[in-house]
C-alpha positions in Angstrom: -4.6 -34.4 369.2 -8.5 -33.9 367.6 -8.5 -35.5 364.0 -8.4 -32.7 361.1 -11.1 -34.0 358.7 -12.4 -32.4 355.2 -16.4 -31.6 356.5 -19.1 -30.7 354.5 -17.9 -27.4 354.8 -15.0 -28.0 352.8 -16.7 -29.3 350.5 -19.2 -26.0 349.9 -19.8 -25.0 346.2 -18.4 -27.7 343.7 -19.1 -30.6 345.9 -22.9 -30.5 346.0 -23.9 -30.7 342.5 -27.8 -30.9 343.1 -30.2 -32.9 340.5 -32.2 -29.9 340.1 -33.5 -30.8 336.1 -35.3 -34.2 338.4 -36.8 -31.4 341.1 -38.3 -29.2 338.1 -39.6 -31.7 335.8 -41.6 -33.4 339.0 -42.9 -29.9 340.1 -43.4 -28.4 336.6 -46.6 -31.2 336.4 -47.7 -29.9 339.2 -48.2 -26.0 337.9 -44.6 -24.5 338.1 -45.5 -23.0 334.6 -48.4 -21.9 333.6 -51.4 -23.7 331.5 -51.8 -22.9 327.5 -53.2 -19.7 326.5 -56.0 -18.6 324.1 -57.7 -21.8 323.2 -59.0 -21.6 319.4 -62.1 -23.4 319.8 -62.3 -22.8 316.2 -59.5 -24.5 314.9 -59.3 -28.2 315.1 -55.9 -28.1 315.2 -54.9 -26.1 317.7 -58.2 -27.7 319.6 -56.2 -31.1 319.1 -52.9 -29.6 320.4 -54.6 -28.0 323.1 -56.0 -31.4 324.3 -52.9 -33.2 323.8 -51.3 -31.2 326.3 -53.7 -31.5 329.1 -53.7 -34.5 328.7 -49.3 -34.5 329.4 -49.1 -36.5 325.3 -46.4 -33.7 325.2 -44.6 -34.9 322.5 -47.8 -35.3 320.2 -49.0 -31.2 321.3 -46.0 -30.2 319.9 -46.4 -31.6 316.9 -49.7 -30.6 316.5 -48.9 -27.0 317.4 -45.8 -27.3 314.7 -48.6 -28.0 312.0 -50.6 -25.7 313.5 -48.0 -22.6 313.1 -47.3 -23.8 309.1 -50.5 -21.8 308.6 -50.3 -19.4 311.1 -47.2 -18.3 311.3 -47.3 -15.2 313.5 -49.7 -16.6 316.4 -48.0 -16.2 319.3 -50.3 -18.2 321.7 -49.2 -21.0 319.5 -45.6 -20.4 320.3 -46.0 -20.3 323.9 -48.2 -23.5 324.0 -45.6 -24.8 322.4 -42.7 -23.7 324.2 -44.7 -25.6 327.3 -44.5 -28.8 325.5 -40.7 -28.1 325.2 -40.2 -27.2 328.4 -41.9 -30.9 329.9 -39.8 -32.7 327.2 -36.5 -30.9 328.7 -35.5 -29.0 325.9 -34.7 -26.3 327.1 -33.5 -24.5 324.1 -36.5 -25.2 322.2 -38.7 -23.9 324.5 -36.4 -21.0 325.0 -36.4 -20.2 321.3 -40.7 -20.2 320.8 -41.1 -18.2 323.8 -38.5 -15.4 322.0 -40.8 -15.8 318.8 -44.3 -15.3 321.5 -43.0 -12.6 322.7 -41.9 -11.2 319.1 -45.3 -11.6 317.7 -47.0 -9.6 320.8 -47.2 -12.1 323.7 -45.3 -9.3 326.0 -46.7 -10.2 329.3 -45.2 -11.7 332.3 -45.6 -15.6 332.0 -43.8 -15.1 328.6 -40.6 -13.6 330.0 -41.0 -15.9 333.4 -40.9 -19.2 331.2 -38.2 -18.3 328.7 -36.1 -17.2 332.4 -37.2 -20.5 333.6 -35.2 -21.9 330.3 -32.3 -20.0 330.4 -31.8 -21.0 334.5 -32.4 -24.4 333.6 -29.5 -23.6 330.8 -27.5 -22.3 333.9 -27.7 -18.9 331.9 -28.6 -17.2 335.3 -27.5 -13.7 333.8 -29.6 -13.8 331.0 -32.3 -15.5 333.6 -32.2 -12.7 335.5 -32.8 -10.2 332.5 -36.2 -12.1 332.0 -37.6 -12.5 335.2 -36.7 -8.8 335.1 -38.8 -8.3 332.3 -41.3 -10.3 333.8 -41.7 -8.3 336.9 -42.4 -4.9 334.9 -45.7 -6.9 334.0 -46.2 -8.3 337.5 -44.1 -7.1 340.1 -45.6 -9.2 342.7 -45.5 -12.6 341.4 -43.8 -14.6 343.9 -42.5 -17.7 341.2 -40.4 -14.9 339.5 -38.9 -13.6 342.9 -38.3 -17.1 343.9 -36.2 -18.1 340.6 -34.6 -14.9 340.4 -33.4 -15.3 344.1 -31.8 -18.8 343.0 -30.1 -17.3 339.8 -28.3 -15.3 342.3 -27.4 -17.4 344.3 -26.0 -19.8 342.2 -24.1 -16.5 340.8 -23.1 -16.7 344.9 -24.9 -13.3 345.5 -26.3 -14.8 348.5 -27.5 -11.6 350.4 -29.4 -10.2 347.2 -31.1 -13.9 346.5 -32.0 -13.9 350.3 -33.7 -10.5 349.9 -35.7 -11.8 346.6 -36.3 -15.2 348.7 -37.5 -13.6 351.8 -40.1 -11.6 349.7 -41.4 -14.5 347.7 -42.4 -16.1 350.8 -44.2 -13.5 352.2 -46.5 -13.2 349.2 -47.2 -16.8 349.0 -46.4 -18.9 351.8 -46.9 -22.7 350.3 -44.5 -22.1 347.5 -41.9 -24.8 348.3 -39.2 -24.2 345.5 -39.0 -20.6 347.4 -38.4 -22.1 350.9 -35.7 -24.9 349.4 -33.7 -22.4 347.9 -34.0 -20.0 350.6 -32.3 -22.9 352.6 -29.4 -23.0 350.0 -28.5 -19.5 350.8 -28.9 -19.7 354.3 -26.6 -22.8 354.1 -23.7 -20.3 352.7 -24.5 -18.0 354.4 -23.7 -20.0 357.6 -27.1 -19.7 359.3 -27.2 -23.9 359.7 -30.6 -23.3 362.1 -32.6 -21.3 359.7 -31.6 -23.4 356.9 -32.7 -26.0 358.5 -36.1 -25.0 359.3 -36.5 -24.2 355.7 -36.3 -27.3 354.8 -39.0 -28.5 357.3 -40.9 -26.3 355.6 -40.4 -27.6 352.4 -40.6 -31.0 353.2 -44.3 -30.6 354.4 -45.1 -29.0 351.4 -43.6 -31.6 348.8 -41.0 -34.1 349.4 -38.3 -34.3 347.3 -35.4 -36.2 348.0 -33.1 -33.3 347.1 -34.9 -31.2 350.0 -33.5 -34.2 352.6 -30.0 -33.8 351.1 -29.8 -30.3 351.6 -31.3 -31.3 355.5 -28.4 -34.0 355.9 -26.0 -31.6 355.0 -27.2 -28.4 357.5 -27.8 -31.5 360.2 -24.4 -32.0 360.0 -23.2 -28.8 360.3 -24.9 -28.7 363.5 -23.8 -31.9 364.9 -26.7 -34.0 364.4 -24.9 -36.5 362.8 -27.5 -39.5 363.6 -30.2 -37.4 362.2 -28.9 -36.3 358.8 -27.7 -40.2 358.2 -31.6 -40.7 358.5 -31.9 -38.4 355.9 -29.2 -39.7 353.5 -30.9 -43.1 353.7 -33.8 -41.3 352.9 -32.2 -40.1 349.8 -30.1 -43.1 349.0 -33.4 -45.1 349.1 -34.9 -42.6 346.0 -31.2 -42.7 344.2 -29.5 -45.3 345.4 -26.5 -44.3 342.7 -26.2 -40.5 344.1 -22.5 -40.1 344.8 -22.7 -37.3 346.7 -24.7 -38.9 349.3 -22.8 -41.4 349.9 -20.5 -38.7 350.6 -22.3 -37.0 352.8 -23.3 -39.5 354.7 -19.7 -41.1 355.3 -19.0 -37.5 356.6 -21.7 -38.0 359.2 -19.9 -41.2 360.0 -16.9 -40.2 360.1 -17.9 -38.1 363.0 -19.5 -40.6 365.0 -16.0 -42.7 365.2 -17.7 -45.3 363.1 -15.0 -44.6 360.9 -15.6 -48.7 359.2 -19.2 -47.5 358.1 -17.7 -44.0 356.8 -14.8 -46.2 354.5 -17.7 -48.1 353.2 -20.0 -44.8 352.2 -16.4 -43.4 350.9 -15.9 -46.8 348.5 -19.2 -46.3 347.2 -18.6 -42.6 346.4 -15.6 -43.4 344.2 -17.4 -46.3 342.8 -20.3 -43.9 341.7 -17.8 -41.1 340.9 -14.0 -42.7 340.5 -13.3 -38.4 340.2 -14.4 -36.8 343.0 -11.2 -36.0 345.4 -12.6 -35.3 348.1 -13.9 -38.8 348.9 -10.7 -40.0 348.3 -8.9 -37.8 350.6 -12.3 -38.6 353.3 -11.2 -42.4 352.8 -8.0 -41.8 353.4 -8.7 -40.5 356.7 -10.6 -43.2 357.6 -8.3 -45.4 356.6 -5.5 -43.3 359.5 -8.2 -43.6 361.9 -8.5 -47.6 361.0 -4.2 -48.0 361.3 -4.3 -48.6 357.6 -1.7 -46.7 356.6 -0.3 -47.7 353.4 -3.6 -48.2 352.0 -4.4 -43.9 353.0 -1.1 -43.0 351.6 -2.6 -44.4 348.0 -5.3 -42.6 348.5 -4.1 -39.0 349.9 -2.0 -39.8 346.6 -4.9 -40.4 344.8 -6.7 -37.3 345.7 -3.6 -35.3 344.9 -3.6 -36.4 341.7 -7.3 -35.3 340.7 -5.6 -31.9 341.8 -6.9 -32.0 345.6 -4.2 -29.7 346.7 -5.4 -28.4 349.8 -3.3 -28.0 353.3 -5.2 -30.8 355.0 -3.8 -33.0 352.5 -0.6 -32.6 352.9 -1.0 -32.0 356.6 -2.5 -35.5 357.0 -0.2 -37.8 354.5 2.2 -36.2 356.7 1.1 -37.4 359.9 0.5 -40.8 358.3 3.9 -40.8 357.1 5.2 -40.2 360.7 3.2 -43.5 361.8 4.9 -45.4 359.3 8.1 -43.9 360.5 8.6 -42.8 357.2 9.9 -39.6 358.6 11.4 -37.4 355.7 8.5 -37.7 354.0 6.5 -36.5 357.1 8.5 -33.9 356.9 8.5 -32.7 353.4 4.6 -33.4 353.5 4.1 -31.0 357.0 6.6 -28.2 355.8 4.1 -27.7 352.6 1.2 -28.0 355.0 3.0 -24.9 357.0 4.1 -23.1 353.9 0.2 -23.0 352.6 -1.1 -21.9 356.1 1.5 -20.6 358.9 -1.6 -20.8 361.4 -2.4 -24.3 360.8 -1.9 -25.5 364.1 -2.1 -29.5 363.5 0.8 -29.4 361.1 3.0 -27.6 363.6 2.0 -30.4 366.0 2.8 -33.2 363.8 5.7 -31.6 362.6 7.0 -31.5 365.9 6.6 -35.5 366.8 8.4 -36.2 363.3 11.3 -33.7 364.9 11.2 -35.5 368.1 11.6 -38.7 366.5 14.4 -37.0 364.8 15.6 -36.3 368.3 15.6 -33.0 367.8 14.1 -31.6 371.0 15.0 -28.2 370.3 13.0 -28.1 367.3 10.5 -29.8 369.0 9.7 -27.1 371.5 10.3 -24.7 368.9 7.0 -26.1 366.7 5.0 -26.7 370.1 5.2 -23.2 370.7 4.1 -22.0 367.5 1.2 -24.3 368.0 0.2 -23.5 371.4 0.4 -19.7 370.0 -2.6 -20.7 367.6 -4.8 -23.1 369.9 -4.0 -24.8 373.4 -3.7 -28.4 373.1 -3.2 -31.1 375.9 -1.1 -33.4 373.5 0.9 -30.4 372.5 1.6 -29.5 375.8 2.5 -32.8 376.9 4.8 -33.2 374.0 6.9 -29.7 374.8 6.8 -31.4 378.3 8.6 -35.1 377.0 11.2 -32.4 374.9 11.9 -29.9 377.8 11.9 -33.1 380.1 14.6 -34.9 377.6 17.1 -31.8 378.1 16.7 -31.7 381.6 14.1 -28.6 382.2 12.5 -30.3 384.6 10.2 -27.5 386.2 9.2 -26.1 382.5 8.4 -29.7 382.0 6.5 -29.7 384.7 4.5 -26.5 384.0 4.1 -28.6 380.5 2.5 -32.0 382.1 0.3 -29.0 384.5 -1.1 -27.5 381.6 -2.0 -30.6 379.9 -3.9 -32.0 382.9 -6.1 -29.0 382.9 -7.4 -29.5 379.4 -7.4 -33.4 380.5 -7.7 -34.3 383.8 -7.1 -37.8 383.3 -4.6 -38.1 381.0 -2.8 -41.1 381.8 0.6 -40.8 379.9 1.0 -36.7 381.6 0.0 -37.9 384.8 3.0 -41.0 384.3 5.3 -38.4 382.6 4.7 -35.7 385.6 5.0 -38.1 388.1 8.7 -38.9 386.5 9.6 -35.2 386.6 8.5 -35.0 390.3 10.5 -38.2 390.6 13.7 -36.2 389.1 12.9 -32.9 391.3 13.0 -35.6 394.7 9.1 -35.1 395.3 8.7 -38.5 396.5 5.1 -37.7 397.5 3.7 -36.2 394.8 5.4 -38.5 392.4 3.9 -41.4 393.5 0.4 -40.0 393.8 0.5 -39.4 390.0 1.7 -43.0 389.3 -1.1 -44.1 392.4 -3.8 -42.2 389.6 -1.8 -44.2 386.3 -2.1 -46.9 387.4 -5.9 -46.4 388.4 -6.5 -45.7 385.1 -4.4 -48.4 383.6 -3.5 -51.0 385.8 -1.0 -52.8 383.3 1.7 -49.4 383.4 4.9 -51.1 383.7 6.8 -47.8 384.0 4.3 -46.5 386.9 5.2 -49.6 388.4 8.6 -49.0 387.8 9.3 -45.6 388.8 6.6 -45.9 392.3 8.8 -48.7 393.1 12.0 -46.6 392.6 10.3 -43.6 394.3 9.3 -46.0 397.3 13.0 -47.1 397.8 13.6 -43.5 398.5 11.1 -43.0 400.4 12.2 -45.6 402.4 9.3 -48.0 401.6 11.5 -51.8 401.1 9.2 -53.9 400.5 6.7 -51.8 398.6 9.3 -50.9 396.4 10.1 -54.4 395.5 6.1 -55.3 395.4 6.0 -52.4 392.2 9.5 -53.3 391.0 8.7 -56.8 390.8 5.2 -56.1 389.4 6.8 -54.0 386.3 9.3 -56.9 385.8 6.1 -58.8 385.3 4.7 -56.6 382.6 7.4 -56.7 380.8 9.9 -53.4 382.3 13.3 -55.1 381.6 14.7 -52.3 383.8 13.0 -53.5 387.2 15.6 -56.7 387.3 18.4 -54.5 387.7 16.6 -52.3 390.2 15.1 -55.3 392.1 18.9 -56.8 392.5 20.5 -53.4 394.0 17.8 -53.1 396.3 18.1 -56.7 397.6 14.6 -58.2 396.5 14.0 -61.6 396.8 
């Protein structure tokens, strides 16, 4: 049965908080905003403040321009040199308020309304953002920076289509603007276009590299199946911020899919160390922990997650199915009938659900949940299960049909090809029985009960001695049955 897992897409809008304040305070020196306007070469103060700036002593402009505006309180160059200074400090609000008081004293031009947006999307006021670069566009409708950072207010307001539009526009004006290009890639990545996302962030990356930029490349490299590839790019990251949760995450995720499912628990352990509130890394670990036959130690973790409020169908789905290997099988059940009652078309749950009911030895409920699940997606395990139910009440040829089925989705299926070779066994097909336990045991040698049951099939086929050759062979493997067969057909 394939593994359910919680992927990357799962994990979509809350899981991928991105360090964006790191990505604009390492671009902003490298003329994200704009330089100070209206130099007054005749005032030694602001000539001071001026200097300071240039020079990045950002803490000492500002305080020049603050003496500056005691005597000139109106001067609204002063206000937006200042509001600069704010702005590469990180204070946001600051910055924010002098370019208000700019633009109040006459500085009504485009850079104004572009840095106090810049502010309020830094404030995650993306509204209000988007009123400014508005404003700013009246000025200069053109200007690429304010398409670009209006197109990622949007789309962190998840109006992906508009932000791709505003995107799409920035980077035809200017091509080498690589904020424009990594958010671009954001919205393509919701928008489900993996490929173009992607090549975004190639584009990016050769124009600045930023560790966030190989994140977001991990993450659309996964989504695409390059799993080896994006954990190349979260040890990029993870080499820059060696404490970034997410990462870890991600990473694990990547893991996870590659069956290295021991490297995946460690990325997972590190997660919760980093973040001991993220869910989603706990329910992640649990799974590796089913995949690893730890199963007591995923139950505390499924548990875990639940209690962070991770509520989601997979959950309960999954604890289920680990509660079914610890035969724990009432709470399988309560676990899969809340996995159903979330999502009727959930076709694992109905498939776990219906080994718990087997084990119940309930066969009739047994076919009854493999149907439901073959209804939603066609499964060799699930037909191979209906096939052991329908077998155990003696429907031999739908059981049949069953083990078919299954064989065509997986040709080499040992335990179908053992379990139709039985029902050809039961329906006197001597011949074709023993050419599926001939293929078993070709595939596993050590198959006591292909041994077994070609050795009872041989009897009747009238084959003595190779009959007692398998029966003895399948006492040997440990098939306590084949002693009692061996003595009523006379084997020495």
């Amino acid at each position: 049965m394939p593994k359910c897992l919680t992927l990357h897409s799962k994990n979509k809008q809350q899981a991928y908080t991105m360090k964006i304040k790191l990505l604009f305070l390492l671009t902003l020196l490298q003329g994200f905003l704009f330089a100070q306007r209206d130099l007054d070469d005749q005032d030694p103060v602001f000539t001071r403040a001026f200097k300071e700036y240039e020079e990045g002593k950002y803490k000492e402009s500002y305080e020049s321009y603050t003496q500056y505006l005691h005597r000139k309180l109106t001067d609204h160059a002063a206000y937006y040199n200042r509001a600069l200074c704010s702005y590469a400090m990180s204070d946001y609000k600051d910055a924010m308020s002098d370019y208000t008081k700019s633009i109040y004293y006459g500085r009504k031009s485009y850079d104004s309304y572009y840095g106090r947006g810049l502010c309020n999307f830094m404030l995650k006021n993306y509204d209000q953002a988007i009123v400014d670069f508005d404003s700013s566009s009246i000025y200069k409708a053109d200007y690429n920076k304010t398409l670009a950072y209006k197109g990622a207010a949007l789309y962190f307001l998840k109006k992906y289509e508009d932000a791709l539009t505003l995107l799409d526009k920035s980077v035809i004006i200017k091509s080498d603007f690589e904020p424009a290009y990594y958010y671009r890639n954001m919205v393509k990545y919701y928008l489900k276009d993996y490929k173009g996302a992607l090549a975004d962030c190639n584009t990016a990356l050769g124009l600045k590299r930023y560790y966030d930029t190989y994140f977001w490349r991990g993450l659309n490299y996964i989504e695409i199946g390059e799993y080896k590839k994006s954990i190349v790019d979260y040890d990029t990251v993870l080499k820059d911020d060696p404490k970034y949760a997410r990462a870890y995450y991600n990473r694990a995720l990547a893991y996870y899919e590659l069956k290295n499912y021991k490297q995946a628990l460690e990325d997972n352990d590190k997660s919760i160390e980093l973040d001991a509130s993220f869910e989603k890394a706990y329910y992640n670990r649990a799974l590796c922990k089913f995949e690893l036959a730890m199963y007591k130690e995923a139950i505390k973790d499924f548990d875990a997650a639940q209690a962070l409020n991770y509520k989601d169908k997979k959950l309960y789905c999954w604890r289920g199915a680990t509660y079914y290997q610890l035969f724990n099988l009432t709470a399988a059940m309560e676990d899969l009938n809340k996995a159903i009652q979330i999502d009727d078309k959930y076709e694992t749950a109905w498939y776990y659900r219906a080994l718990t009911k087997y084990d119940n030895k309930d066969d009739a409920g047994c076919i009854a949940d493999c149907n439901v699940a073959l209804s939603i997606k066609k499964s060799s395990d699930t037909y191979y299960m209906r096939g052991i139910s329908r077998f155990n009440q003696k429907e031999y040829n739908p059981a049949l049909e069953d083990f078919n089925e299954a064989l065509k989705l997986k040709p080499e299926y040992k335990l179908a090809l053992l379990e139709r070779g039985i029902t050809y066994f039961m329906l006197e097909k001597d011949a074709l029985a023993q050419a599926d336990f001939n293929k078993t045991i070709e595939l596993d040698p050590k198959s006591k009960r292909a041994y077994y049951y070609r050795g009872k099939s041989r009897k009747y086929s009238g084959d003595a001695s190779g009959s007692c050759a398998d029966l003895k062979k399948a006492l040997e493997l440990g098939e306590s049955k084949a002693a009692e067969e061996m003595t009523k057909n006379g084997c020495k």
